[in-house]
C-alpha positions as CSV (number, residue, x, y, z in Angstrom):
1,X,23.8,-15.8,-21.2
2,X,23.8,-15.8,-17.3
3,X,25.7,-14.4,-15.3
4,X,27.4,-16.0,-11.8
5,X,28.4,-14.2,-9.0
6,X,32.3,-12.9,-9.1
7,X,35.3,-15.0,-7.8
8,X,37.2,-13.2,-5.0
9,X,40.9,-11.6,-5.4
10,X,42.5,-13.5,-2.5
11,X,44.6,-10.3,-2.5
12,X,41.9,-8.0,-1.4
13,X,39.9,-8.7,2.2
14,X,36.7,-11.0,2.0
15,X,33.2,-9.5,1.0
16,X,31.3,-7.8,3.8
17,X,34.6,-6.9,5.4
18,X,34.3,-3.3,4.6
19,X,36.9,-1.2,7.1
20,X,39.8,-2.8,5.2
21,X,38.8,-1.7,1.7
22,X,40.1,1.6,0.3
23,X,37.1,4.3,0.1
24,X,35.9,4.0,-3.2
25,X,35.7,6.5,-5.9
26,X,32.4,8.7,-7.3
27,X,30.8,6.1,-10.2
28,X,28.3,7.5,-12.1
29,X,29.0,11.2,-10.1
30,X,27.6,9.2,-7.0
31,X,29.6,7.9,-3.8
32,X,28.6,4.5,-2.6
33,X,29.9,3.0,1.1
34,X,29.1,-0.6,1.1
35,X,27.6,-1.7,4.5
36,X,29.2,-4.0,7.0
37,X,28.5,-7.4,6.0
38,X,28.8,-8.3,9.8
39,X,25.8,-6.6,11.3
40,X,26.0,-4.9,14.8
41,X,25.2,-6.2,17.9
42,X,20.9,-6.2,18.1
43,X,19.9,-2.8,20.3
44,X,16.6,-3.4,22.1
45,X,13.7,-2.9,20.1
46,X,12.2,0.3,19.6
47,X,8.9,0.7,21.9
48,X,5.8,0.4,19.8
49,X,3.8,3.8,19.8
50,X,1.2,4.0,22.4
51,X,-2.3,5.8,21.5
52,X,-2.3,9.2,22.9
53,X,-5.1,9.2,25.8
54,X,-8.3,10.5,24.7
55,X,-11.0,12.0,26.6
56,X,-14.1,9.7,27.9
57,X,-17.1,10.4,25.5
58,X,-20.8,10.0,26.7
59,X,-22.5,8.3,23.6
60,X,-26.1,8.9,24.6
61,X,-25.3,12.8,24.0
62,X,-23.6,12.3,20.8
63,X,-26.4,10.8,19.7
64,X,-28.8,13.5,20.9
65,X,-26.5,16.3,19.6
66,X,-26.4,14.4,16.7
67,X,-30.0,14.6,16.1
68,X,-30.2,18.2,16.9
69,X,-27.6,18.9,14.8
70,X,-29.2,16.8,11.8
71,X,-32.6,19.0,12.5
72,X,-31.1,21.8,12.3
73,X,-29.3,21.1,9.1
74,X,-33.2,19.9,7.8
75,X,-34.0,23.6,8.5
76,X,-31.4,25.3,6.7
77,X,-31.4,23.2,3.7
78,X,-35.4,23.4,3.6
79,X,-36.4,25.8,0.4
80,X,-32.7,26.5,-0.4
81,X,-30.4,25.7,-3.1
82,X,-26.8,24.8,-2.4
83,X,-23.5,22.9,-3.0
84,X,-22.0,20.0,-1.1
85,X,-18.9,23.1,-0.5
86,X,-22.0,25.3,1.1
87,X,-23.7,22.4,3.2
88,X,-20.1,21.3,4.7
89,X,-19.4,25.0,5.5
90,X,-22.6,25.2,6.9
91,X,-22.4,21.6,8.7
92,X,-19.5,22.5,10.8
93,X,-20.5,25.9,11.6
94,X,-24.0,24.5,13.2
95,X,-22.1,21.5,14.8
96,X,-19.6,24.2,16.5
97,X,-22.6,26.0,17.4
98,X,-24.7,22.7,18.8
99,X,-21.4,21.2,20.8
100,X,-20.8,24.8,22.3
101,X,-24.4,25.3,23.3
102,X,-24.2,21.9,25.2
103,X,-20.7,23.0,27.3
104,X,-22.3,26.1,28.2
105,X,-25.1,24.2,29.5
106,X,-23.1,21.9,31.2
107,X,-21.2,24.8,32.6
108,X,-23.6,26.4,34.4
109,X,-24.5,23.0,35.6
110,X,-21.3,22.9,37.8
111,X,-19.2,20.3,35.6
112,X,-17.3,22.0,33.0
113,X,-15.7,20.6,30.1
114,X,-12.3,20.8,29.4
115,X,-11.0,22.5,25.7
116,X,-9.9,18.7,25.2
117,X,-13.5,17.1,25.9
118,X,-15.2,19.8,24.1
119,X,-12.8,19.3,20.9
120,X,-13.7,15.6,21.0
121,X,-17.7,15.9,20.9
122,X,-17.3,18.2,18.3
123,X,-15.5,15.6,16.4
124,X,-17.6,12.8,17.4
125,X,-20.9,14.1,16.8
126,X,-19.6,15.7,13.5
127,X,-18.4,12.1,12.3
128,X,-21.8,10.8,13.4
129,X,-23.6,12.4,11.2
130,X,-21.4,11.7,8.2
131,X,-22.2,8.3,9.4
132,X,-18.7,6.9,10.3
133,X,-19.7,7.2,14.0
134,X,-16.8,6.0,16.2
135,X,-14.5,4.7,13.2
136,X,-13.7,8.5,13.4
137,X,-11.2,8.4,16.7
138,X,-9.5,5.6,14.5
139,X,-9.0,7.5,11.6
140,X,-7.4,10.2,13.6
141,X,-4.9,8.3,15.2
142,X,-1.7,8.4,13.2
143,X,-0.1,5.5,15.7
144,X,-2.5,3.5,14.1
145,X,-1.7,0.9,11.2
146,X,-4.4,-1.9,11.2
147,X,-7.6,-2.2,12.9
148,X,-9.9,-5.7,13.2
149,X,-13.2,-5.1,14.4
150,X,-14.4,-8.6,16.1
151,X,-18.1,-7.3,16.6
152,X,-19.4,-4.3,17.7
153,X,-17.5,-4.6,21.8
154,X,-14.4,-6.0,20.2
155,X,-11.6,-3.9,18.7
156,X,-8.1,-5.2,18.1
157,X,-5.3,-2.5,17.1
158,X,-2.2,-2.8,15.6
159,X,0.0,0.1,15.6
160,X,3.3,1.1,14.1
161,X,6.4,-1.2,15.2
162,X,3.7,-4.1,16.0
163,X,2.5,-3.3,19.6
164,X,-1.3,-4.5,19.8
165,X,-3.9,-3.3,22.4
166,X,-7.9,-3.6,22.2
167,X,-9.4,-0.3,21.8
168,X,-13.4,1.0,23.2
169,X,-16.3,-0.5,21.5
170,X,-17.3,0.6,18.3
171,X,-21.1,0.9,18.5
172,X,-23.4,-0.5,21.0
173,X,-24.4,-3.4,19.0
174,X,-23.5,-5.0,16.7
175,X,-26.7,-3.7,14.3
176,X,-25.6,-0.5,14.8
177,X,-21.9,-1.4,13.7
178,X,-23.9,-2.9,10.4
179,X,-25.5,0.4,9.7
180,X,-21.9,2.3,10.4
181,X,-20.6,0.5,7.8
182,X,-23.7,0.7,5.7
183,X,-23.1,4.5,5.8
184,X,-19.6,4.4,5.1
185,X,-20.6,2.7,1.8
186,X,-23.0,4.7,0.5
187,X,-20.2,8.0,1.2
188,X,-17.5,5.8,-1.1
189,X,-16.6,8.1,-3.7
190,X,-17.8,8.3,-6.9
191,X,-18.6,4.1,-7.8
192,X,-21.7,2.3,-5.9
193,X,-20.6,0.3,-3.1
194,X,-23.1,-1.6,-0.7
195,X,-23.5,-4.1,2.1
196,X,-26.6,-6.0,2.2
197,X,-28.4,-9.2,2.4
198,X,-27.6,-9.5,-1.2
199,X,-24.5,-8.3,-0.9
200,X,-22.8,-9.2,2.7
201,X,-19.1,-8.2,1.2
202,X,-17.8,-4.6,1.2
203,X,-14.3,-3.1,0.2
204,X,-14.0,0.8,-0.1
205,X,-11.3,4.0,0.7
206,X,-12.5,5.9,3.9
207,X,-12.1,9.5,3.7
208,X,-8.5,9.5,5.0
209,X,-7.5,7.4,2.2
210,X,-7.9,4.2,4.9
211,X,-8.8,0.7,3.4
212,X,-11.9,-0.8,4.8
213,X,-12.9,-4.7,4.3
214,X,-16.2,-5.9,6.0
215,X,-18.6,-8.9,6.0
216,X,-21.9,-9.8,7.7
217,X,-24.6,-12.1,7.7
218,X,-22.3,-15.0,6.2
219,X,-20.2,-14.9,9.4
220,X,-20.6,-15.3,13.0
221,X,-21.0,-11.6,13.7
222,X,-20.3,-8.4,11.7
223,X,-16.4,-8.1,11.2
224,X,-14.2,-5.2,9.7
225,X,-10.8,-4.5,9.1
226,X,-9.3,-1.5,8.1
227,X,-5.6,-1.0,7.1
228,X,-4.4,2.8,7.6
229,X,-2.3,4.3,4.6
230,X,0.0,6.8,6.5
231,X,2.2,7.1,3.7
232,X,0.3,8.5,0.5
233,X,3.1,10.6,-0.5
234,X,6.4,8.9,-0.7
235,X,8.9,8.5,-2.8
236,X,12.4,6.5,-3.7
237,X,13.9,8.9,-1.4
238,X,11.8,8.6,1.6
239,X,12.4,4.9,1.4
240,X,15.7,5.1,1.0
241,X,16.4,6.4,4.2
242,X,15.7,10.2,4.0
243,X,12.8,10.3,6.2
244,X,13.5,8.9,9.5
245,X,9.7,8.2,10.1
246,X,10.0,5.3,7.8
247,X,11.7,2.0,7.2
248,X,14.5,1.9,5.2
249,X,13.0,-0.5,2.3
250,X,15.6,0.5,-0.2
251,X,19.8,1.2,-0.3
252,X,20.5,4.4,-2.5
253,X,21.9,1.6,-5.2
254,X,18.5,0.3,-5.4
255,X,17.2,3.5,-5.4
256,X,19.2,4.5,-8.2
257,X,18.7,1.4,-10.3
258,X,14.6,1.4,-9.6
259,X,14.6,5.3,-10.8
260,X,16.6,4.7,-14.4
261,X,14.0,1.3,-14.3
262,X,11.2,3.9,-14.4
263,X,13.1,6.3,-16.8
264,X,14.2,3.1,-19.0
265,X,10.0,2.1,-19.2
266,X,10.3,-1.0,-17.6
267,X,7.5,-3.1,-16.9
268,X,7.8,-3.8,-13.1
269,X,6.0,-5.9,-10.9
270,X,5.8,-5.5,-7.1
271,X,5.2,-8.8,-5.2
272,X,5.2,-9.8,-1.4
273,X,2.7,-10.7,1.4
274,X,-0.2,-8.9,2.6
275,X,0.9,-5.8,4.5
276,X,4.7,-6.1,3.5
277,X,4.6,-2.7,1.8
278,X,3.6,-3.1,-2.0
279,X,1.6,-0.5,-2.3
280,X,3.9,1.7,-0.5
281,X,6.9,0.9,-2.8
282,X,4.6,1.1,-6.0
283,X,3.7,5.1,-4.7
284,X,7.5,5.9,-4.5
285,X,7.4,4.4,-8.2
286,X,4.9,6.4,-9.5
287,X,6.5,9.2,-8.2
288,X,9.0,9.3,-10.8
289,X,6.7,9.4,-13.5
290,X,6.9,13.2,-15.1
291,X,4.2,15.4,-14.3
292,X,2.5,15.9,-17.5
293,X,2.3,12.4,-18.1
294,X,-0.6,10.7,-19.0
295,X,-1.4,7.6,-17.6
296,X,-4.0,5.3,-16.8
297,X,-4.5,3.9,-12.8
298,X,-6.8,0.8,-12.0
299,X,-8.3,0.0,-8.9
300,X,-10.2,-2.4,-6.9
301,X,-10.7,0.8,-4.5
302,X,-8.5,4.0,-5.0
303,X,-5.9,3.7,-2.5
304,X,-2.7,4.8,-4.3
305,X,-4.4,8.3,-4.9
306,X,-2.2,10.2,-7.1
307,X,-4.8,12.8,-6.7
308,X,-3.8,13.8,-3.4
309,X,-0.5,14.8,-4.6
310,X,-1.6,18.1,-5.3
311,X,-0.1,18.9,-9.3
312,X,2.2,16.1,-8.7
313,X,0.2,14.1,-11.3
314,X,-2.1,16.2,-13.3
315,X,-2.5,13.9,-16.1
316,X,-3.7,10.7,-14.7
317,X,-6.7,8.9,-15.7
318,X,-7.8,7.0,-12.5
319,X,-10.4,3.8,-12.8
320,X,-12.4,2.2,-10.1
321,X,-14.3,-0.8,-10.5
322,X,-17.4,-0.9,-9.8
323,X,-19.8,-3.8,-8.3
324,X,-22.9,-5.6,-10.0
325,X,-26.0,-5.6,-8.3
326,X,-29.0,-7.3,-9.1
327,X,-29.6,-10.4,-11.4
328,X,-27.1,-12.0,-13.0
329,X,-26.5,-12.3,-16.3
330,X,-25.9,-15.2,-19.1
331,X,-22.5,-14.4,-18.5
332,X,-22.7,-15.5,-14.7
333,X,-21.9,-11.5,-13.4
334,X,-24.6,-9.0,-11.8
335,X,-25.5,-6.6,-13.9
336,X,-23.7,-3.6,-14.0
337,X,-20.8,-5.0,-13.1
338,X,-17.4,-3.6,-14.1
339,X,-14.1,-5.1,-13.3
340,X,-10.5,-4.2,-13.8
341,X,-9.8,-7.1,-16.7
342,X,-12.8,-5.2,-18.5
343,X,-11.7,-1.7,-18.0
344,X,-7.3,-2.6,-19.3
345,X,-9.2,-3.0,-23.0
346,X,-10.5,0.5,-22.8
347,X,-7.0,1.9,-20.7
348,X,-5.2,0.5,-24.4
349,X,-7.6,3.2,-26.2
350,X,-6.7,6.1,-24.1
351,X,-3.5,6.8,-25.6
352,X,-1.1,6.2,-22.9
353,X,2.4,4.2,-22.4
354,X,1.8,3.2,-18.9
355,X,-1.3,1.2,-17.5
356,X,-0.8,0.8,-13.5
357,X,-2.9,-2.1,-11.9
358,X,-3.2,-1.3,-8.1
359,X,-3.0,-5.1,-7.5
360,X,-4.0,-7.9,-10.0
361,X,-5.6,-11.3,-8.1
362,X,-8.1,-12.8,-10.8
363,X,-8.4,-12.8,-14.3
364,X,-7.4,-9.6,-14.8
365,X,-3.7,-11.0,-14.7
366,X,-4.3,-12.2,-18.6
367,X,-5.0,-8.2,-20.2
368,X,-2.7,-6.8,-17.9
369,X,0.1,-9.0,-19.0
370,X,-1.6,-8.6,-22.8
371,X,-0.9,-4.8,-21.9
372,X,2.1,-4.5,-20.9
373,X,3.2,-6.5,-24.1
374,X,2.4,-2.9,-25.9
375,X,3.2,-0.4,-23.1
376,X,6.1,0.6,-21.6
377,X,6.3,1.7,-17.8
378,X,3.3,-0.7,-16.7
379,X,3.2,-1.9,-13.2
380,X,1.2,-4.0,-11.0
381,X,1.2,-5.5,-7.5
382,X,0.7,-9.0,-6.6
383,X,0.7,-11.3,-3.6
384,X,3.0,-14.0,-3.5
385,X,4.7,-16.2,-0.5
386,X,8.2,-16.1,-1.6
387,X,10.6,-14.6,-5.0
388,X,10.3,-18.2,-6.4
389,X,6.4,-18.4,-6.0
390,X,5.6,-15.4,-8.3
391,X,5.6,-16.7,-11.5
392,X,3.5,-19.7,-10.3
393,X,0.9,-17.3,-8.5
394,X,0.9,-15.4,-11.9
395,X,0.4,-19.0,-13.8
396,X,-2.5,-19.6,-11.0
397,X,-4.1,-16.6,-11.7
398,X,-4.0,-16.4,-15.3
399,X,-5.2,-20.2,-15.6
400,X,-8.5,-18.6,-13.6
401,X,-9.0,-16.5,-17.1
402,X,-10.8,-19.5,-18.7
403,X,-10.4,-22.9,-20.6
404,X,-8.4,-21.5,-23.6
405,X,-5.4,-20.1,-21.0
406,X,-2.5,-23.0,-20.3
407,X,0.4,-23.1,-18.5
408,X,2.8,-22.8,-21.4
409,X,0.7,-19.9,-22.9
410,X,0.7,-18.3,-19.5
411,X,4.6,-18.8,-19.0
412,X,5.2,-17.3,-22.4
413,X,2.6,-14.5,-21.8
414,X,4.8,-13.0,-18.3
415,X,8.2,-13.8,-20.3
416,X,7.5,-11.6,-23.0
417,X,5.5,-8.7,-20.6
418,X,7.3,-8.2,-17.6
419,X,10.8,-6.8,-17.0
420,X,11.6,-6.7,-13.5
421,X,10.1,-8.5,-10.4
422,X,10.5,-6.1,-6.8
423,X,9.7,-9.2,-4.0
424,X,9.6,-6.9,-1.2
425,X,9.5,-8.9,2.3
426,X,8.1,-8.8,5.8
427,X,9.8,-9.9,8.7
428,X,7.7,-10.4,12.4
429,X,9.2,-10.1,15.5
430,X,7.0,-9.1,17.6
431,X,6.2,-12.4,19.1
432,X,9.6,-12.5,20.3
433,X,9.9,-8.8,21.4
434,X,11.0,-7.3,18.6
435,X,9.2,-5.2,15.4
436,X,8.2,-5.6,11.8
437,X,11.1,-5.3,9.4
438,X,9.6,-4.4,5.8
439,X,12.2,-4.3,2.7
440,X,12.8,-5.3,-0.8
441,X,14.7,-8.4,-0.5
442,X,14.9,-9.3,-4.8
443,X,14.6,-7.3,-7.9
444,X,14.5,-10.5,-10.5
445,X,15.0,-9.4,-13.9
446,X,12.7,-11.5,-16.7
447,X,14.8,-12.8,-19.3
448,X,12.4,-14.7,-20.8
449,X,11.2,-18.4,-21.3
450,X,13.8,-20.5,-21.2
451,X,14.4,-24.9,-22.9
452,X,12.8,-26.1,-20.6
453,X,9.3,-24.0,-21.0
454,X,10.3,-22.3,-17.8
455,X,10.4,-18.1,-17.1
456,X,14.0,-17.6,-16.8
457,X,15.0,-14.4,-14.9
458,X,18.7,-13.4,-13.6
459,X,18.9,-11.9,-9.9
460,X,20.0,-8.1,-10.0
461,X,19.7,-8.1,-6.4
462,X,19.2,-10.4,-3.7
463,X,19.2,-11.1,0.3
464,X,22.6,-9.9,1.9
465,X,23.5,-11.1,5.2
466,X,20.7,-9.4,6.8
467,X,18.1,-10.7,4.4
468,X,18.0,-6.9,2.6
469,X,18.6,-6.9,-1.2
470,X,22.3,-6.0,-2.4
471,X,23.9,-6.7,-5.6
472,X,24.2,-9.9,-7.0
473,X,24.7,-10.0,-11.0
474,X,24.5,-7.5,-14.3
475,X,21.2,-7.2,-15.9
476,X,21.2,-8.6,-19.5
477,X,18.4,-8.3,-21.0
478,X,17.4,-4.4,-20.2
479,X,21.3,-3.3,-20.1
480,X,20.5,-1.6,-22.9
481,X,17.2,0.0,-22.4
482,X,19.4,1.2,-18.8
483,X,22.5,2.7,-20.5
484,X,20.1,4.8,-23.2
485,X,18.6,6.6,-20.0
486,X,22.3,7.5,-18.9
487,X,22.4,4.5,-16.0
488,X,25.3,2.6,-16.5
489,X,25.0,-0.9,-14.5
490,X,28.5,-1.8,-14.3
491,X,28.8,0.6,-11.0
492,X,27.2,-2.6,-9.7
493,X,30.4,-4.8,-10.2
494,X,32.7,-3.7,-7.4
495,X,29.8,-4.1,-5.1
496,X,28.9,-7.4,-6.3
497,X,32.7,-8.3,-5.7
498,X,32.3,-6.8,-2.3
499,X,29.1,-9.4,-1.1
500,X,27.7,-5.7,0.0
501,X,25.0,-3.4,-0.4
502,X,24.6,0.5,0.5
503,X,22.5,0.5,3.5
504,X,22.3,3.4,5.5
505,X,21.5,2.0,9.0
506,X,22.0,-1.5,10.8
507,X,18.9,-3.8,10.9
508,X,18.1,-4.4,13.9
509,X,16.8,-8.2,14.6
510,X,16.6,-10.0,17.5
511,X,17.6,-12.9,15.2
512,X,21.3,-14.3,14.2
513,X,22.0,-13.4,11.4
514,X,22.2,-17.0,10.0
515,X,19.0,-17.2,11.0
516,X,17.4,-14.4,9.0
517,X,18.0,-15.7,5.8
């Protein structure tokens, strides 16, 4: 059974007019406004943060503090035993006394240094001999969202809101940028990571929780990019609207529905381009798991970092893959290989309901979807162009599993695993003065495979005027599993009726709105 949209009472005012309608009453002990369907008149854009200014900082004695930092260290650690908690105690304290030994000296020189200048060779020389060099004034920079390192002399920033500058060089070659980001790879938590002449790839979680990608040898130069995770504690909430520092991806409907979802054990997948916010939206998810829960999380490279939360999540089993090196096998891998499809058969035997893939791109799509056929509360995230385009990325994928997957098997494999499909969508204005514009624009609920061999699913919610998600029809399938957790969906009638959603604040494009669709 599928469900159209609602005919409109030619006795009541036409959806998206909102001032007309009577206020509505509590539904489910909430109050719901609907938003105007006519969106206000575009205010200017919102300036895009600027970096704050940063004292100069004279290489050539970073490096030379560096070293006498480093011998220093040799020293104290020579015919001792200790602790990696005793060494970084005893780190910073030499590298405070190094960096104030040089300002005193520079002080009775005649050219003093200001608390500023002193604070920042600390940091630099500190970061130096960690090995992340000059990545560190980077990873400090909270206006900061994605960095692409062109070389060693070529740094392109993005920061929040979309404003773009190109930042100081990053080493003074570009073999010393190689061996920054050698250093940073052997420092990558607790599985082997590398970048070599065997292996000129490398993808790993900086210390701030920051996603590095780099290449060399099998490029022009050396090139890096590193996409900043501000946002490692979030939740429904917060992207709802409650924190002002963030987009409003979410209406409190949405909100709502997504948190009984959660409560129900739906299997959810989150979908969208690169950078649109997946991960972000999966993290407010996860949040709603209970605290005692156990669960199993798989990753490429830890980046949704439960841990971090403190007791938020104190039962969580966390997996990393971890690269081959060396010959390869018969099978075709490098030995010692281990990858997310092979660790979802060993996530079945660690008695938990829910088995979250940080993002599934290859193979892995096959066990995951085999999971989630026996768990409840799975998610994963997956890139895909457009709503429409995610069950043939998932077909792509799984058809990459080997000769034995097909299409049909494929189709019949996501129709029977997933539940709900979260497209959430990117919108880029800054070419034309504007900002990005990150929201969930679908929730798609799986109803199954349909006559014609096809994944059938029934839009929950779609775009409304301005391209954010409102209500659209019922659920069917999982109305049910929704009213058993004390959600009843039917508070979504009147607003499908109404062509409106719950938004807290206008969206401001520099688009007509006929255009944003």
């Amino acid at each position: 059974m599928r469900f159209e949209p609602v005919s409109h009472d030619p006795r009541t005012p036409p959806p998206g007019v909102t001032s007309t309608m009577p206020p509505l009453a509590p539904v489910n002990g909430r109050h719901y406004a609907p938003a105007p369907a006519t969106p206000p008149a575009a205010a200017p854009p919102t300036p895009a943060p600027t970096a704050p200014p940063r004292p100069k900082v004279d290489f050539a004695v970073v490096r030379e503090l560096r070293r006498e930092l480093s011998e220093r260290l040799t020293q104290w650690q020579r015919g001792r035993e200790f602790d990696a908690d005793a060494e970084e105690v005893e780190r910073a304290r030499l590298a405070v006394a190094v960096v104030s030994g040089y300002a005193d000296a520079v002080r009775r020189a005649g050219t003093p240094l200001s608390a500023d200048e002193e604070r920042t060779l600390l940091d630099q020389v500190t970061a130096e001999l960690v090995g992340l060099g000059r990545l560190q004034t980077l990873l400090v920079d909270d206006t900061i969202e994605e960095v692409h390192i062109l070389g060693c002399d070529q740094v392109r920033i993005t920061r929040h809101g979309g404003g773009v500058d190109w930042g100081e060089p990053i080493a003074d070659s570009d073999d010393e940028l190689v061996e920054i980001l050698q250093a940073a790879a052997r420092r990558a938590g607790a599985t082997e990571r590398s970048l070599s002449t065997s292996k000129p790839t490398l993808d790993l979680q900086l210390p701030d929780g920051s996603r590095l990608a780099a290449v060399f040898l099998v490029s022009h130069r050396p090139y890096a990019v590193i996409r900043k995770h501000n946002t490692l504690d979030v939740s429904l909430d917060d992207l709802a609207g409650s924190r002002p520092d963030l987009d409003e991806m979410i209406d409190p409907l949405l909100r709502d529905f997504l948190r009984a979802s959660m409560r129900a054990g739906l299997n959810i997948m989150v979908a969208g381009l690169a950078g649109a916010g997946k991960t972000t939206v999966i993290r407010a998810l996860m949040d709603e798991i209970p605290p005692d829960e156990p669960y199993v999380l798989l990753e490429e490279s830890r980046e949704l970092l439960p841990a971090r939360r403190g007791d938020k999540h104190r039962a969580v089993m966390s997996f990393e893959a971890r690269e081959g090196h060396g010959e390869r096998g018969l099978d075709g891998r490098p030995a010692g290989e281990v990858s997310i499809a092979d660790l979802i058969p060993v996530s079945l035997r660690m008695g938990v309901l829910r088995i979250i893939v940080g993002e599934v791109r290859s193979r892995e799509i096959v066990p995951m979807l085999q999971a989630m056929t026996t768990s409840r509360g799975s998610m994963c995230t997956i890139h895909a162009r457009t709503p429409a385009g995610v069950s043939e990325r998932i077909i792509e994928l799984a058809l990459a599993h080997g000769r034995e997957m097909t299409v049909d098997q494929a189709r019949r494999m996501a129709g029977n695993a997933l539940d709900l499909i979260v497209y959430v969508t990117v919108e880029d204005e800054t070419a034309i003065g504007g900002r990005k514009h990150r929201f969930v624009s679908h929730v798609e609920e799986v109803i199954g495979v349909g006559d014609a061999n096809r994944i059938t699913t029934t839009t929950v919610f779609g775009p409304g005027p301005d391209g954010r998600a409102v209500p659209r029809h019922l659920p069917e399938r999982v109305r049910g599993q929704l009213l058993r957790v004390g959600y009843d969906a039917r508070l979504l009638s009147r607003f499908i009726e109404a062509g409106a959603g719950a938004w807290r604040r206008p969206r401001h494009s520099r688009l007509a709105p006929a255009v944003r669709r």
